[in-house]
GUDO-327086 format. One record per residue (C-alpha): x, y, z. Coordinates in pm, whole numbers, padded with zeros to 5 digits, always signed. Layout:
<atoms>
XYZ/...
</atoms>
This chain:
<atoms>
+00000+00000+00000/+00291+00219+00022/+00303+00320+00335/+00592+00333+00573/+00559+00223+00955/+00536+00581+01052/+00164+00555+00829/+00077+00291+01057/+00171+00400+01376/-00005+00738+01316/-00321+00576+01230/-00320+00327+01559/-00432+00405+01911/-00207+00577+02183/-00277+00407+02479/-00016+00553+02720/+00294+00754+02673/+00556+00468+02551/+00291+00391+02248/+00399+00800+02209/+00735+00764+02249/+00746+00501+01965/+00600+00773+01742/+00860+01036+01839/+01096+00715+01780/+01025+00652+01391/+00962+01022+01337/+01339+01092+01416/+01456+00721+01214/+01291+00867+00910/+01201+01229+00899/+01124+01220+00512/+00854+00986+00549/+00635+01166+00729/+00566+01379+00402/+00511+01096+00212/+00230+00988-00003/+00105+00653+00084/-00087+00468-00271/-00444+00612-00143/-00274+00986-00109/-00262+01032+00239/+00016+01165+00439/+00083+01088+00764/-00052+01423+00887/-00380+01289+00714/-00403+00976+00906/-00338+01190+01243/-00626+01382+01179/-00873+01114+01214/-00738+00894+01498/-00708+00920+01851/-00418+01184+02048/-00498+01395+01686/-00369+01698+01796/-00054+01535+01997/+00037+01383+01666/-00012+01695+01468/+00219+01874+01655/+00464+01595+01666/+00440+01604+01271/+00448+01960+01294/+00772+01977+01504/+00991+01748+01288/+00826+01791+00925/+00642+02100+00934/+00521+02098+00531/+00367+01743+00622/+00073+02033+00714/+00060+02118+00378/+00094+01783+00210/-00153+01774-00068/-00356+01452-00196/-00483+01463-00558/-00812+01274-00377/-00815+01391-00044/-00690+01761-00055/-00517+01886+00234/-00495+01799+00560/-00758+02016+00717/-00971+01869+00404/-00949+01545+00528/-01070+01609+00927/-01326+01778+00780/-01457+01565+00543/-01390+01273+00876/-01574+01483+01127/-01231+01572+01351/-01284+01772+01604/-01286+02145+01642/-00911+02140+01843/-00802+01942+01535/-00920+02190+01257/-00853+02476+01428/-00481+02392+01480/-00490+02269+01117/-00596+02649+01043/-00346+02813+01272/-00055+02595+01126/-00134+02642+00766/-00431+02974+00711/-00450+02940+00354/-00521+02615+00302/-00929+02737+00443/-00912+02905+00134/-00769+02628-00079/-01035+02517-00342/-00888+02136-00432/-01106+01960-00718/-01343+01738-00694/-01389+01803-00329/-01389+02196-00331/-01308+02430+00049/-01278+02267+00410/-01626+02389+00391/-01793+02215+00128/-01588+01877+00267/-01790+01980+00605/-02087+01971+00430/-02111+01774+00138/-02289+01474+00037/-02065+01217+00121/-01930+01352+00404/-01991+01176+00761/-02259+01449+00855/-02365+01239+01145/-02019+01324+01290/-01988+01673+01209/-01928+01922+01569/-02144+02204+01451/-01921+02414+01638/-01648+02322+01369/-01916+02435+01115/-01880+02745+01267/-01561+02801+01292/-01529+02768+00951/-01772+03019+00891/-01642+03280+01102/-01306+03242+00972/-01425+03267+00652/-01620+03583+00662/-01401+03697+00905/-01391+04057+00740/-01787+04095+00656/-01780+04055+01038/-01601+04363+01049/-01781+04576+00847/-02113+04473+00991/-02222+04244+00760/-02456+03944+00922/-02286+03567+00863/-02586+03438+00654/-02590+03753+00431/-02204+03721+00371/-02241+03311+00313/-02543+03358+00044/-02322+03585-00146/-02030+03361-00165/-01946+03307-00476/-01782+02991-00440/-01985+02820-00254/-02242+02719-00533/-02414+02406-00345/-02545+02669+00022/-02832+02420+00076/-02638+02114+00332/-02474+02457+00549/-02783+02673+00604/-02923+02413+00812/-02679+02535+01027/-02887+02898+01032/-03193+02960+01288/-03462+03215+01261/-03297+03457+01437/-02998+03474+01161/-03266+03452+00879/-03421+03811+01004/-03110+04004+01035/-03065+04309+00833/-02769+04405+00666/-02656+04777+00580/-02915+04846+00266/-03210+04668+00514/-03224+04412+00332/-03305+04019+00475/-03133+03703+00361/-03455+03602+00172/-03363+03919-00027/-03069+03810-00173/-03187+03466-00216/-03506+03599-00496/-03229+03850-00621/-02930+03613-00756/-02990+03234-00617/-03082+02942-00866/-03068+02702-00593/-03411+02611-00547/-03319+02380-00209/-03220+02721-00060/-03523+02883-00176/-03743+02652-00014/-03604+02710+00280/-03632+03043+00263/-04039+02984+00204/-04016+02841+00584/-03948+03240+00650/-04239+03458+00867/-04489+03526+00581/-04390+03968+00708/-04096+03877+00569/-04195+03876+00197/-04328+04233+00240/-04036+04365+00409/-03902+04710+00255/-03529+04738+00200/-03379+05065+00208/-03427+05099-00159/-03788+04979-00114/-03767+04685-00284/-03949+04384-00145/
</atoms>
């Protein structure tokens, strides 16, 4: 399968600290491997991200081999692509984030942003930590934040994320009648430029006041 014994090891349980010391063991035998590509495409910062003691492993990667953060698979996509796709937890993704920024920017075909791996069909959405979700988000939108601009109002005009109907289960009621800057609601934006009818049917679910709402402009 092409893996070394450092593949192995990373994907195995942890029990106590000389299981650990093992790890520290083959990381300093053979430094290069942990950047390598097994036949599947995973690293072994990949396999780390899924098994148990992730975030001890990470940083042990991190410490010896830091670019094994940024190790790519053709199938996979990085690192942080992977936990997220695997439902890792939020410690996990986060330092993922920290280590390497971009890469929550990183759009890797077929299986797009750490966002749409989230949320994807596919994905293990009976493991996803919402609280991953959003972090995500809030990284992402980071600067609408900053210039006032309400999360599910910068999210629905995100460009790149064409398939918004898995994430805005992740939005309540309360999100759905916040005003941005013009006045306008999310269900505005969503009549103005969405084809996704999934999204529009949620927005249906809205108050019925909020198909007569005025925006600053006074369109409805």
């Amino acid at each position: 399968f092409g893996q070394f014994p450092i593949h192995l090891a990373m994907r195995m349980r942890c029990s106590d600290e000389n299981d650990f010391d093992g790890l520290v063991f083959l990381t300093k035998q053979l430094p290069y491997a942990i950047g390598a590509l097994d036949d599947r495409g995973l690293s072994c910062a990949h396999y780390a991200c899924t098994s148990e003691s992730s975030l001890k492993k990470l940083q042990l990667i991190a410490d010896v081999f830091p670019e094994a953060i940024r190790s790519k698979s053709d199938n996979h996509g990085f690192p942080i692509h992977y936990a997220c796709t695997e439902g890792s937890e939020l410690e996990v993704v986060q330092y993922l984030a920290h280590q390497f920024p971009e890469s929550l920017d990183m759009h890797v075909e077929p299986i797009g942003l750490p966002l749409h791996c989230a949320c994807k069909e596919g994905a293990k959405l009976d493991k996803i930590d919402w609280k991953v979700l959003d972090f995500l988000l809030s990284e992402r939108y980071k600067t609408s934040a900053e210039l006032g601009i309400p999360l599910l109002h910068a999210f629905l005009q995100d460009e790149k994320i064409q398939n918004k109907d898995p994430i805005m289960s992740r939005f309540g009621i309360s999100d759905k009648m916040q005003e941005d800057q013009f006045g306008r609601w999310p269900v505005h934006l969503v009549f103005g430029a969405t084809r996704n009818f999934d999204v529009l049917r949620k927005m249906i679910q809205y108050p019925i006041r909020a198909f007569s709402k005025l925006d600053h402009d006074g369109w409805l």
